[in-house]
BAMIFI-383986 format. One record per residue: residue number from 1; residue in one letter; x, y, z of N, C-alpha, C in turn. Coordinates in steps of 0.02 Angstrom, whole numbers. Each point is the difference from the previous one (the first is absolute). Layout:
N
+-----+------+--------+--------+--------+--------+--------+--------+--------+--------+--------+
| seq | type |    npx |    npy |    npz |   capx |   capy |   capz |    cpx |    cpy |    cpz |
+-----+------+--------+--------+--------+--------+--------+--------+--------+--------+--------+
| NUM |    a |      X |      Y |      Z |      X |      Y |      Z |      X |      Y |      Z |
...
+-----+------+--------+--------+--------+--------+--------+--------+--------+--------+--------+
END
This chain:
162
+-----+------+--------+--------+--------+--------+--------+--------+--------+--------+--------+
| seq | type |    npx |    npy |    npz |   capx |   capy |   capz |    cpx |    cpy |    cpz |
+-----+------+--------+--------+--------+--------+--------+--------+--------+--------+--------+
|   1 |    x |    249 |   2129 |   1220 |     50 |     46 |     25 |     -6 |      3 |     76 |
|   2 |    x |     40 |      6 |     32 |     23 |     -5 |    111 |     12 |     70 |     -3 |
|   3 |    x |    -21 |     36 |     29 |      4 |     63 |     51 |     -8 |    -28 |     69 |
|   4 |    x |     40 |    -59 |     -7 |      6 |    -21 |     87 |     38 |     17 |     33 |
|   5 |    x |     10 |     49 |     52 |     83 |     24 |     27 |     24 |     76 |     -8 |
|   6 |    x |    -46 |     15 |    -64 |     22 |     59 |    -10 |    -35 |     60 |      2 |
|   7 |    x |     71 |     38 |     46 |    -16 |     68 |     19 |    -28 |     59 |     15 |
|   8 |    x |    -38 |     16 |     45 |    -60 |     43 |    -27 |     47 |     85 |    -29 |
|   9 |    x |      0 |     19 |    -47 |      8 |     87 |    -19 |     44 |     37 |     82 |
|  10 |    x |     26 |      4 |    -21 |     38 |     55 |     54 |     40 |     54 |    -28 |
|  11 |    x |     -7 |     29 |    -57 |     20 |     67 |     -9 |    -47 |     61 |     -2 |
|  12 |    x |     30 |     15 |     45 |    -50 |     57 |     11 |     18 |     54 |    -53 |
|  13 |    x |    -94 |     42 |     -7 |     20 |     77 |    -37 |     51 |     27 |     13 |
|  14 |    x |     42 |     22 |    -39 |     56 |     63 |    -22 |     64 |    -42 |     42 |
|  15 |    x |      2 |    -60 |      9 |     66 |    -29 |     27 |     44 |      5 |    -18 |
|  16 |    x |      2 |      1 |    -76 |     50 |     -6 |    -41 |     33 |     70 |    -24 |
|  17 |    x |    -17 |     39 |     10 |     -5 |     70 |    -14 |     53 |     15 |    -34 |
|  18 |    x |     18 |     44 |    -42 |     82 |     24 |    -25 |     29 |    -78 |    -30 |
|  19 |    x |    -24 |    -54 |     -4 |     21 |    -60 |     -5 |      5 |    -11 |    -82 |
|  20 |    x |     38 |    -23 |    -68 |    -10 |    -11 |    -63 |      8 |    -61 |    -23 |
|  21 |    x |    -71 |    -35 |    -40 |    -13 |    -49 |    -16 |      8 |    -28 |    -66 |
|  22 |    x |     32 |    -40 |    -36 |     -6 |     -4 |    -53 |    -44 |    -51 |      4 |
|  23 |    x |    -58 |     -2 |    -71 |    -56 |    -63 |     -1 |     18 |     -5 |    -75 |
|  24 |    x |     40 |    -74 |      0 |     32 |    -20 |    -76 |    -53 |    -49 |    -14 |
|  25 |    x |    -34 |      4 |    -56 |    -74 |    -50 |    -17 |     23 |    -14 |    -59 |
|  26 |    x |     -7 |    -54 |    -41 |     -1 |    -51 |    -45 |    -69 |     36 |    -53 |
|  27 |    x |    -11 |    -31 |    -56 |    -35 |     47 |    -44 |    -40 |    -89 |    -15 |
|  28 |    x |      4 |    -25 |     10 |    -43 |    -73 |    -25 |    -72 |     16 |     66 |
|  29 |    x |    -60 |    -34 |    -59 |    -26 |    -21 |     50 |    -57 |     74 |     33 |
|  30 |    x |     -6 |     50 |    -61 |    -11 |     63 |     29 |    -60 |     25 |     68 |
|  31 |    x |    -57 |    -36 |    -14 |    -41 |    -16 |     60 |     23 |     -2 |     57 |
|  32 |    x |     23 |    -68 |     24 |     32 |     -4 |     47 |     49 |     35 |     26 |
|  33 |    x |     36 |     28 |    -48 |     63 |     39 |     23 |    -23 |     70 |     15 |
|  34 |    x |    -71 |     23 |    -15 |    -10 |     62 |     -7 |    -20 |    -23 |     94 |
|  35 |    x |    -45 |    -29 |      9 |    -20 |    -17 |     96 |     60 |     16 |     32 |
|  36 |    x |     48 |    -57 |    -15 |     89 |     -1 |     40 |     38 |     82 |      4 |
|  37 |    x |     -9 |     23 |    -50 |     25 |     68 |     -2 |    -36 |     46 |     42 |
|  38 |    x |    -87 |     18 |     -7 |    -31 |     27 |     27 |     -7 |     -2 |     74 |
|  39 |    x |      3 |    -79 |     23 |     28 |    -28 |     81 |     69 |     32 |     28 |
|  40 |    x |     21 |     -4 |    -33 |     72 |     40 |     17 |     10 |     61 |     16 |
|  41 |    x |     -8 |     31 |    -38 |    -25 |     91 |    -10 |    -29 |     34 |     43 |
|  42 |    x |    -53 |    -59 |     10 |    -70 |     19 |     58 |     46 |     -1 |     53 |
|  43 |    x |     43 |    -36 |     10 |     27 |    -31 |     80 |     44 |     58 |      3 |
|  44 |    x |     30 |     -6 |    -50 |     59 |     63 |     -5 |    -11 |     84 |     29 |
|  45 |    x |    -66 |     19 |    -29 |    -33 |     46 |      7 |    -33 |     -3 |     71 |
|  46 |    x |     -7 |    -31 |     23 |    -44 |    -11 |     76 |     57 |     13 |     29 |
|  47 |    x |     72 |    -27 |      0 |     50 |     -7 |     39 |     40 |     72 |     -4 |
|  48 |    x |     -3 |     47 |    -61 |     15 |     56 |     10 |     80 |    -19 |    -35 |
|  49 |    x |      6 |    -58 |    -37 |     69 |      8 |    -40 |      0 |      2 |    -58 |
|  50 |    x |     32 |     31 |    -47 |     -9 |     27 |    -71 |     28 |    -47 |    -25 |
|  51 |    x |     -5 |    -23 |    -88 |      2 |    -54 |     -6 |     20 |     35 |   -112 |
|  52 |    x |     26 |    -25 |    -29 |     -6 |    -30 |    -48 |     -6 |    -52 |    -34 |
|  53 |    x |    -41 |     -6 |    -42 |    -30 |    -58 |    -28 |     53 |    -11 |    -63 |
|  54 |    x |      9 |    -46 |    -22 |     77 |    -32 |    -67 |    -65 |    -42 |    -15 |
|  55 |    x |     14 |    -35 |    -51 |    -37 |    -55 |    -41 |     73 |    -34 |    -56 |
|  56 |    x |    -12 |    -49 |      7 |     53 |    -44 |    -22 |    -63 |    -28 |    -42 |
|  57 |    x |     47 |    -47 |    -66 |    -29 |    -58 |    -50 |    -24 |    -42 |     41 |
|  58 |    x |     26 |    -57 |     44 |     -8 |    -62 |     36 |      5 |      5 |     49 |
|  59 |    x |    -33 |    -47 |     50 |     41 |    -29 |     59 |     84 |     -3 |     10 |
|  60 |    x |     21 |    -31 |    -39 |     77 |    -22 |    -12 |     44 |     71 |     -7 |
|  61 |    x |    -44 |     41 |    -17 |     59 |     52 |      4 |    -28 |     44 |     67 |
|  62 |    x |    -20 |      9 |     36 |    -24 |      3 |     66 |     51 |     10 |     37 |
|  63 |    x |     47 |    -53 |      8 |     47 |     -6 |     22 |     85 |     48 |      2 |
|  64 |    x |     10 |     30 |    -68 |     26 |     35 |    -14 |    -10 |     76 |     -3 |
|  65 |    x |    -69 |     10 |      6 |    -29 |     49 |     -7 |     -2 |     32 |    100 |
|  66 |    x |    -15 |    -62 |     40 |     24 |     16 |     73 |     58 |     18 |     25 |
|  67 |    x |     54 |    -20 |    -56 |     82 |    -22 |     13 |     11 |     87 |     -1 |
|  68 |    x |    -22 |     26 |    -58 |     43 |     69 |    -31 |    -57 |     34 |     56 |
|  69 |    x |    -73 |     10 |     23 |    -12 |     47 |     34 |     10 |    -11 |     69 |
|  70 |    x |     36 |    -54 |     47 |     -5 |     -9 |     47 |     42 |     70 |     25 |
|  71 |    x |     33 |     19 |     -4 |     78 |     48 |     13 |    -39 |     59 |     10 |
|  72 |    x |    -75 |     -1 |    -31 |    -10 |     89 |    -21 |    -63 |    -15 |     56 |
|  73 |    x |    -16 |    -55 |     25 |    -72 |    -14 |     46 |      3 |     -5 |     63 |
|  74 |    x |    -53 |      7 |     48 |      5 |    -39 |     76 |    -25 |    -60 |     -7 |
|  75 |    x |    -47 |    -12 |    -66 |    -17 |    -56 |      9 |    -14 |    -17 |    -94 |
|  76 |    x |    -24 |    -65 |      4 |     -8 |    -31 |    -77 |    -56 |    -46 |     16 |
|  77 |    x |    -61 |     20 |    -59 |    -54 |    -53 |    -13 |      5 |    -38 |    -60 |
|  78 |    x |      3 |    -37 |     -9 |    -24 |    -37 |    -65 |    -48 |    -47 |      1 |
|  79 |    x |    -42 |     -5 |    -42 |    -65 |     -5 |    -20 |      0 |    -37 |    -80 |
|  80 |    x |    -30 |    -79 |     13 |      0 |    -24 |    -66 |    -76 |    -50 |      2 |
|  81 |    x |      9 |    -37 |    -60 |    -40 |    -65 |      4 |     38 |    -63 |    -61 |
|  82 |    x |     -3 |    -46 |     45 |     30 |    -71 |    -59 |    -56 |    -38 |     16 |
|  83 |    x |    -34 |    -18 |    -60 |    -41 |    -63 |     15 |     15 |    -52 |    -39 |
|  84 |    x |     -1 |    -56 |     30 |     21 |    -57 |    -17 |    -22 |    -35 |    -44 |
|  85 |    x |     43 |     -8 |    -72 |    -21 |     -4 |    -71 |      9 |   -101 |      4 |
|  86 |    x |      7 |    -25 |    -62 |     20 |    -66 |    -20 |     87 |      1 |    -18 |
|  87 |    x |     21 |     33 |     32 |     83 |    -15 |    -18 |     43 |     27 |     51 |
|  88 |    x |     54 |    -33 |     31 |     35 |     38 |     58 |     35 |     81 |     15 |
|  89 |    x |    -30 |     14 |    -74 |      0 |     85 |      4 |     -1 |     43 |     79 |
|  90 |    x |    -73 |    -34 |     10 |    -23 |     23 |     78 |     49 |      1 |     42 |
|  91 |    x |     23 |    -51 |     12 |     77 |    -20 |     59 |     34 |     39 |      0 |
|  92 |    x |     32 |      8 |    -60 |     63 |     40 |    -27 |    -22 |     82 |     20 |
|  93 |    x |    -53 |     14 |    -14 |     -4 |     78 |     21 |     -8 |     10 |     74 |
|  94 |    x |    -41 |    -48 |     17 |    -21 |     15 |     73 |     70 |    -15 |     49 |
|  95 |    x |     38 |    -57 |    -26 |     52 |      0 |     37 |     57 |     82 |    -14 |
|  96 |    x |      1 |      9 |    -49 |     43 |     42 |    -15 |      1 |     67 |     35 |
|  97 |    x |    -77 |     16 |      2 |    -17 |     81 |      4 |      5 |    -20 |     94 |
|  98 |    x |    -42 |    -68 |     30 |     27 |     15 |     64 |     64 |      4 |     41 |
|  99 |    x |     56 |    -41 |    -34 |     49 |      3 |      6 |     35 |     77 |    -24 |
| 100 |    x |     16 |     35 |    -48 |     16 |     58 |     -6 |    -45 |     62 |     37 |
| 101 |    x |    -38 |      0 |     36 |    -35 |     49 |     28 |     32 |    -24 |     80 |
| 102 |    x |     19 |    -48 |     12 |     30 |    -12 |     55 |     54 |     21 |     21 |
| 103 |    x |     51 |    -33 |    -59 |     52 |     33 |      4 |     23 |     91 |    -24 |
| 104 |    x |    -48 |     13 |     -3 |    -17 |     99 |     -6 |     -6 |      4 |     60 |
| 105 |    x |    -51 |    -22 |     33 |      1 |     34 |     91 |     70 |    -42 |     45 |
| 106 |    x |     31 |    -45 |    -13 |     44 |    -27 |     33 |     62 |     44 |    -31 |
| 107 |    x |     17 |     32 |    -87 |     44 |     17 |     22 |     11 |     76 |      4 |
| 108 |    x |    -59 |     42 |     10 |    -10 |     73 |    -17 |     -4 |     -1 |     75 |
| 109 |    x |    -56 |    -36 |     29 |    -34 |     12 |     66 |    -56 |     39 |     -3 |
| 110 |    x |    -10 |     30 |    -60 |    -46 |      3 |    -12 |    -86 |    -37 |     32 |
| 111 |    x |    -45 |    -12 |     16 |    -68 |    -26 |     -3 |    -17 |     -4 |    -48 |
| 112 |    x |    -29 |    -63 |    -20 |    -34 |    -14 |   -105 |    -67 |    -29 |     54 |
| 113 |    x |    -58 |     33 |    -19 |    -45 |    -52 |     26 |    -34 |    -28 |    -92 |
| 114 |    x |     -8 |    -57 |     32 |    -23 |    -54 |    -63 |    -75 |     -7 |      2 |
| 115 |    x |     -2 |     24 |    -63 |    -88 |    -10 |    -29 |    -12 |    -41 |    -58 |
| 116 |    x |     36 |    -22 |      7 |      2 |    -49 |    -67 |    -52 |    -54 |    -11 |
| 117 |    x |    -51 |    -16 |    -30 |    -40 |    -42 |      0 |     30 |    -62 |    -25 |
| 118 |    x |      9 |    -46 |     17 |     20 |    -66 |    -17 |    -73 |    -49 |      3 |
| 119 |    x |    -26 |    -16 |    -57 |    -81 |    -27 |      4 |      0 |    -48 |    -32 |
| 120 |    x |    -49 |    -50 |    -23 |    -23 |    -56 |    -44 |    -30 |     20 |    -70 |
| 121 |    x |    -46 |     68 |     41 |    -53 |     14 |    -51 |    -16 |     78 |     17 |
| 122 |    x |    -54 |     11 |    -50 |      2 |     92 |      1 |    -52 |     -9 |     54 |
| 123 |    x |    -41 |    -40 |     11 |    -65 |     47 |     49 |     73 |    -27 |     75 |
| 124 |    x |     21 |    -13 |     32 |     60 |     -8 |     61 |     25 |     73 |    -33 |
| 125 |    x |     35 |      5 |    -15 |     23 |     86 |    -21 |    -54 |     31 |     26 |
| 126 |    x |    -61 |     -4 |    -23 |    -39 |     55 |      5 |    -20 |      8 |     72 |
| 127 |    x |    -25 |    -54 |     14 |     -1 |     -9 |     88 |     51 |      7 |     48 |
| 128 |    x |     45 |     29 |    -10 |     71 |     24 |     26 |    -16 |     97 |    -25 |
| 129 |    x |      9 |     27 |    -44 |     -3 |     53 |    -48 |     -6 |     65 |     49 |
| 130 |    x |    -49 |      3 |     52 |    -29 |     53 |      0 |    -52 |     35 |    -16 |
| 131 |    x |    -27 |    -45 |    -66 |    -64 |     35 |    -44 |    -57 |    -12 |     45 |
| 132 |    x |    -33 |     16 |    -12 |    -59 |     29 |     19 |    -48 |   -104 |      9 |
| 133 |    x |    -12 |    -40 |     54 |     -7 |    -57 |    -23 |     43 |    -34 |     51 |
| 134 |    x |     69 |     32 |    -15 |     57 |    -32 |     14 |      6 |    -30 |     86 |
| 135 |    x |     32 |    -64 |      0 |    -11 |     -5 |     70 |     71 |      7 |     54 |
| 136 |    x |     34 |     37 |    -31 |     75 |     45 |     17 |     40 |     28 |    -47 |
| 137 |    x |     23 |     50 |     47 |     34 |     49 |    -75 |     87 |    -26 |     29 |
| 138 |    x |     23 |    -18 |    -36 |     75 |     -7 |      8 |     46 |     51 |    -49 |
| 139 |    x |    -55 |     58 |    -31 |     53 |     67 |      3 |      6 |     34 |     55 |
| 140 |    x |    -48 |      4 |     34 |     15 |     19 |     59 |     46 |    -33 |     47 |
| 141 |    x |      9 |    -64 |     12 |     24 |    -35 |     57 |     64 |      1 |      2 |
| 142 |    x |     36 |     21 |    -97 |     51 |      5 |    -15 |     19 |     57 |     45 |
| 143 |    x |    -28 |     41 |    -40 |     10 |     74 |     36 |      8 |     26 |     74 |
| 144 |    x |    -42 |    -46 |     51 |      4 |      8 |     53 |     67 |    -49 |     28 |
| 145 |    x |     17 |    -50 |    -19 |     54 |    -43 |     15 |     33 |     36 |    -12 |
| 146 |    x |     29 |     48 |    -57 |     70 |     41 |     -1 |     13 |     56 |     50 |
| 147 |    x |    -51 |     22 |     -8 |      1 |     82 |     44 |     25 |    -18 |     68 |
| 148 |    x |    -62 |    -78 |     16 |     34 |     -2 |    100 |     43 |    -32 |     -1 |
| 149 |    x |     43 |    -50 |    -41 |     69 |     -4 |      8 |     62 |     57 |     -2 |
| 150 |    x |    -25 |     48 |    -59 |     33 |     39 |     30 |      4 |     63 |     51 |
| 151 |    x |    -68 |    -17 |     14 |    -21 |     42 |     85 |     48 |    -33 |     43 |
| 152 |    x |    -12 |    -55 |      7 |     34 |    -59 |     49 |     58 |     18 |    -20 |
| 153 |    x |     42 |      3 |    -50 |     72 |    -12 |     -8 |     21 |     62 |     42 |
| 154 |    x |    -24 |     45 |    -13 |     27 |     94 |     17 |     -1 |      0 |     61 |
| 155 |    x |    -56 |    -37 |     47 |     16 |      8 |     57 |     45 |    -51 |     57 |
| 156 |    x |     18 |    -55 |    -44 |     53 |    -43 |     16 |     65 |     10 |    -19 |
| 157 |    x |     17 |     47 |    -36 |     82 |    -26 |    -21 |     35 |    102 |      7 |
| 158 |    x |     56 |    -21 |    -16 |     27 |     66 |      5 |      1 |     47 |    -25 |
| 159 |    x |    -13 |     62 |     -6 |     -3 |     62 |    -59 |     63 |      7 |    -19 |
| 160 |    x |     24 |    -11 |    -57 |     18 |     20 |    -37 |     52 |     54 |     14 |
| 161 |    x |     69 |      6 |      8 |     41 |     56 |     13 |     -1 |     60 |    -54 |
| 162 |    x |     19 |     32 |     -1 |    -10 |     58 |    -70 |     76 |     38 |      1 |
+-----+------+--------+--------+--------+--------+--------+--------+--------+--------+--------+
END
């Protein structure tokens, strides 16, 4: 795994403040998904933005599950794992769920930050996770990617007439 390039943490305590998060997590995979969630939460909670947690069946529905809460959020996490079996199963989800989580922040405007584990094998999940071991948490990274985009967005574009 390359952590070459990337970013050191820049959200600061209580940034996010008054800010509402949805963290949509996938139910496969419970270990791992329990790190990704807990990374999130943690970040969420440091940042001072409140957050509900959804749990969806799959990855694949991830996507839909961002679609219907984007409208009610400042921002959207989703949080999964696909690991790569003996049949093009893998493709098909991983293409799918990144493509529909895309088109949620492109057409809500919403922020989706993506935690999605896309792996070979369970110990790569786990070394991504967060757990305790782990050698990056990408529930967190999700979490912090959404919030400062939409830090960044609020202070670039126009408010909103009423």
């Amino acid at each position: 795994m390359s952590t070459a390039g990337q970013p050191a943490p820049t959200l600061q305590k209580d940034a996010a403040a008054g800010l509402r998060v949805a963290v949509v997590a996938a139910q496969w995979h419970e270990r791992i998904m329990s790190g990704l969630i807990d990374g999130a939460l943690n970040a969420a909670a440091h940042a001072g933005a409140d957050t509900e947690l959804v749990r969806v069946p799959g990855t694949v529905e991830l996507s839909v599950a961002a679609a219907r809460l984007a409208p009610a959020f400042d921002a959207v996490v989703v949080l999964g794992v696909v690991v790569r079996g003996d049949t093009p199963h893998f493709d098909y989800v991983c293409q799918s769920v990144t493509q529909g989580v895309t088109q949620v922040a492109v057409r809500t405007g919403v922020p989706v930050g993506f935690g999605v584990l896309t792996v070979d094998d369970e110990q790569q999940a786990i070394d991504r996770a967060g757990l305790p071991g782990s050698s990056e948490d990408k529930g967190r990274e999700a979490l912090d990617a959404a919030l400062l985009t939409e830090l960044t967005l609020r202070r670039h574009t126009k408010p909103e007439l009423s």
